[in-house]
BAFI-3210 file (N, C-alpha, C; in Angstrom, 3 decimals, decimal comma, padded with zeros to 6 digits):
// residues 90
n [1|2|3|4|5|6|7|8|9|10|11|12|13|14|15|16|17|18|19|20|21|22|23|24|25|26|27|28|29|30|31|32|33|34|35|36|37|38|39|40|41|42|43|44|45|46|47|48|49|50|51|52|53|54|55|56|57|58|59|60|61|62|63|64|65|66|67|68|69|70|71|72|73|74|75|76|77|78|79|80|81|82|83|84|85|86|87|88|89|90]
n.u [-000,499|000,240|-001,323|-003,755|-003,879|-003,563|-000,927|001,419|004,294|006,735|006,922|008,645|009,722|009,220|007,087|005,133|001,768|-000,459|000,618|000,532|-002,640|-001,249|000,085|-001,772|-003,012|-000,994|-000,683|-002,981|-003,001|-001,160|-001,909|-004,045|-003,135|-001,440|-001,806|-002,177|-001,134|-000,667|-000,857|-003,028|-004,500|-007,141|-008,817|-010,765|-010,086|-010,347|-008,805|-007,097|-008,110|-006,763|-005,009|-004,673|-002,836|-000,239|001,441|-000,139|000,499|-000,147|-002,701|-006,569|-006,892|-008,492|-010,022|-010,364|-010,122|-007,541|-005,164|-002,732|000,420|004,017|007,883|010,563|012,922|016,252|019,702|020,349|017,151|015,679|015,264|013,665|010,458|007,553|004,617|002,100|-001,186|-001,775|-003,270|-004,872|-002,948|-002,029]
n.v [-002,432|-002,760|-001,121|-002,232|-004,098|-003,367|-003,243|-001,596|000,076|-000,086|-002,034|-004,662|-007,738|-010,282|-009,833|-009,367|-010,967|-012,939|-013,897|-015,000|-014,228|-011,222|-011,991|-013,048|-010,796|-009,198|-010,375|-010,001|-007,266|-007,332|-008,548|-007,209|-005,068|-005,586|-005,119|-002,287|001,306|002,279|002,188|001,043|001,125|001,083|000,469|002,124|003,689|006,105|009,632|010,807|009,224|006,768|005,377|004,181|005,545|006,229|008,633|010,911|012,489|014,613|014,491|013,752|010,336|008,035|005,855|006,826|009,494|009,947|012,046|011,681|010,365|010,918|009,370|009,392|006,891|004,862|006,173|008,378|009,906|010,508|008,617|006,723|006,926|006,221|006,348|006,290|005,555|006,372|005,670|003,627|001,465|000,669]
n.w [008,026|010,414|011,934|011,030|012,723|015,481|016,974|018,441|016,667|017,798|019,239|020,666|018,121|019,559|021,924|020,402|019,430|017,927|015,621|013,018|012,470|011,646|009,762|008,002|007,319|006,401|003,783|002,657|002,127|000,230|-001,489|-002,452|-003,536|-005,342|-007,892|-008,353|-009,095|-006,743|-003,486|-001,058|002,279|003,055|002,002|000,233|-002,551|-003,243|-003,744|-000,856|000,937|000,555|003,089|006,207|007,795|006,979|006,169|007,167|009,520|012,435|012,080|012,577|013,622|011,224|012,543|015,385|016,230|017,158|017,727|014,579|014,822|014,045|013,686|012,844|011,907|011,970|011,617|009,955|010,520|008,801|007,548|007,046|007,848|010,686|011,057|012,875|015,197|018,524|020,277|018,718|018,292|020,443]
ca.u [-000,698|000,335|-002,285|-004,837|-003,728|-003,906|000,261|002,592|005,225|007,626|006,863|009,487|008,744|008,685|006,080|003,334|000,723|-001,274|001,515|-000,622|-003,071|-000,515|001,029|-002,768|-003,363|-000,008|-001,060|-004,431|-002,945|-000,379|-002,792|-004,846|-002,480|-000,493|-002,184|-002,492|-000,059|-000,289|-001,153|-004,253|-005,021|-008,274|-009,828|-010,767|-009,101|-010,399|-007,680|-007,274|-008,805|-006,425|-004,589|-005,152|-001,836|000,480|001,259|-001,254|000,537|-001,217|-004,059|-007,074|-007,202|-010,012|-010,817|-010,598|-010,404|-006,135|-003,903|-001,726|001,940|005,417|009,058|012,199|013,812|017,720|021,008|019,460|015,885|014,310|015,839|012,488|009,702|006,726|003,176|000,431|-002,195|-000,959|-004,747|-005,186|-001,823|-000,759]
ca.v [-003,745|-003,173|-000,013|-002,766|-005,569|-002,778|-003,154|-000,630|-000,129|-000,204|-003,236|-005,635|-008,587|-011,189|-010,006|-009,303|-011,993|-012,859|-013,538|-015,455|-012,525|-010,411|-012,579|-013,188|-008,916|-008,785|-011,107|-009,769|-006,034|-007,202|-009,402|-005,793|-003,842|-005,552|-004,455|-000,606|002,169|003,131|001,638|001,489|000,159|000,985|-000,242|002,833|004,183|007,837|010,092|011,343|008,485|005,642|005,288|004,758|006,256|006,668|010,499|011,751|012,732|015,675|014,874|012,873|009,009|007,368|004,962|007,136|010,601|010,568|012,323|010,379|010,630|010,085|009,486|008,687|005,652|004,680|007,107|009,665|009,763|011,065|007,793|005,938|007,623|005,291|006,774|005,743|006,279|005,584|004,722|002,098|000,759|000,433]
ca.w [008,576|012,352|012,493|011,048|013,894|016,954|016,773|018,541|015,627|018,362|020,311|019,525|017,743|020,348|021,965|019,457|019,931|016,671|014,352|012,129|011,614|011,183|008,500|006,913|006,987|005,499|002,752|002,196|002,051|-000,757|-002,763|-003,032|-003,731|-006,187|-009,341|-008,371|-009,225|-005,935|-002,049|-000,335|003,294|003,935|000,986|-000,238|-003,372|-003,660|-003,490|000,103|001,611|000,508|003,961|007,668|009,069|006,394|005,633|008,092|010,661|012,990|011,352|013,306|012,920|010,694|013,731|017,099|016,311|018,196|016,754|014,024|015,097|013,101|014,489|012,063|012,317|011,244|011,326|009,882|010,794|007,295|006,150|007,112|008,407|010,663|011,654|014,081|015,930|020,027|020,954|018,445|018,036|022,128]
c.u [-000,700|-000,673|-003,704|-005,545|-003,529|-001,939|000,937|003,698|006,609|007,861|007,453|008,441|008,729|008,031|004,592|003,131|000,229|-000,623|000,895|-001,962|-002,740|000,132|-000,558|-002,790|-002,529|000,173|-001,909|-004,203|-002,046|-000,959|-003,692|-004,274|-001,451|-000,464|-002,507|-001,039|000,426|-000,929|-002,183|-004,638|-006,145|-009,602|-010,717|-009,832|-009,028|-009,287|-007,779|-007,407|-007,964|-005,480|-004,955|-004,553|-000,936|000,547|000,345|-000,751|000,724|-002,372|-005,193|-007,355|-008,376|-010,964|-011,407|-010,972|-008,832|-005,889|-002,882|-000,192|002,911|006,830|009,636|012,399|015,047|018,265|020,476|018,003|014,688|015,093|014,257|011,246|008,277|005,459|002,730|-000,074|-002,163|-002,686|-005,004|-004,205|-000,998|-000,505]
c.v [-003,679|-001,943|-001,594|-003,936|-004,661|-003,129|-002,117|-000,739|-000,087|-001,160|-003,873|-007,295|-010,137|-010,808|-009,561|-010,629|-011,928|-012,982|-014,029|-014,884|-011,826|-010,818|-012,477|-011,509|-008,448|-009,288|-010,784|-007,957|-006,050|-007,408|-008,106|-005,228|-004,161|-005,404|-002,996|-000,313|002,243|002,057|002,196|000,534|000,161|000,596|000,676|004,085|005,834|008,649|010,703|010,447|006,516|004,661|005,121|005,209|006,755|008,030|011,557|011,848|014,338|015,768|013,485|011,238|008,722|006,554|005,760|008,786|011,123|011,240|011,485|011,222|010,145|010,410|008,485|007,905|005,741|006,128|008,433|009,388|009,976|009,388|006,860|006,657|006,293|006,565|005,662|006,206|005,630|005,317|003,550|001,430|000,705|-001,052]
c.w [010,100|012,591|012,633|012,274|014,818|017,079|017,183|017,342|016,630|019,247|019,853|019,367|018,446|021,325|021,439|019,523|018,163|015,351|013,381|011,649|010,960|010,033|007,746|006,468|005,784|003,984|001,968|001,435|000,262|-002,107|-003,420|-003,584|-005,480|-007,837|-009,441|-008,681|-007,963|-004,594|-001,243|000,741|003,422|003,203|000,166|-001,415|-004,424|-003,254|-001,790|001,701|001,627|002,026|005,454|008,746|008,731|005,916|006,450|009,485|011,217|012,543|012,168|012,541|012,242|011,803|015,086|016,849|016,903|017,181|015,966|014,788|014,357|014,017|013,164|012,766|011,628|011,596|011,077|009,801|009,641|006,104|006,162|008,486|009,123|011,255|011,424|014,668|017,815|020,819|020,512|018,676|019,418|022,088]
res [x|x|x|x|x|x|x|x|x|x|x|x|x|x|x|x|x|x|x|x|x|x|x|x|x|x|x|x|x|x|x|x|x|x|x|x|x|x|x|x|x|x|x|x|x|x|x|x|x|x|x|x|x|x|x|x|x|x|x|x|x|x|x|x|x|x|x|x|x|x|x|x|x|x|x|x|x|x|x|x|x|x|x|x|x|x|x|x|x|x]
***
């Protein structure tokens, strides 16, 4: 959702702009999803291809060509894992 809305995953959340996008994306992503086994952002549900940031990180974005990137979050850091792509998502 915040790759699809251009979203730093670290920008806090008073000042993201667009919350009402971000709430429709987040709506639109669930309503897809919620009859699969499995999770797909990009609207593509071939294996490989179901993602546009999740699990792919060192590997080049679908949009730009950056590098995806990941950084732990929480106490211990493998407790929640986030990737992005720091061109789209500044």
């Amino acid at each position: 959702m915040l790759f699809l809305r251009g979203v730093h995953p670290w920008r806090p959340a008073g000042e993201v702009t667009g919350l009402d996008a971000l709430v429709s994306t987040a709506q639109q992503l669930m309503d897809a999803n919620k009859e699969r086994p499995g999770q797909v952002t990009t609207g593509v549900a071939r294996p490989g291809e179901q993602m546009w940031v999740y699990g792919r990180a060192g590997r080049p974005c679908r949009r730009c060509g950056t590098t995806i990137r990941a950084a732990g979050q929480g106490g211990d850091t493998t407790e929640r894992v986030t990737f992005w792509c720091p061109r789209c998502q500044s």
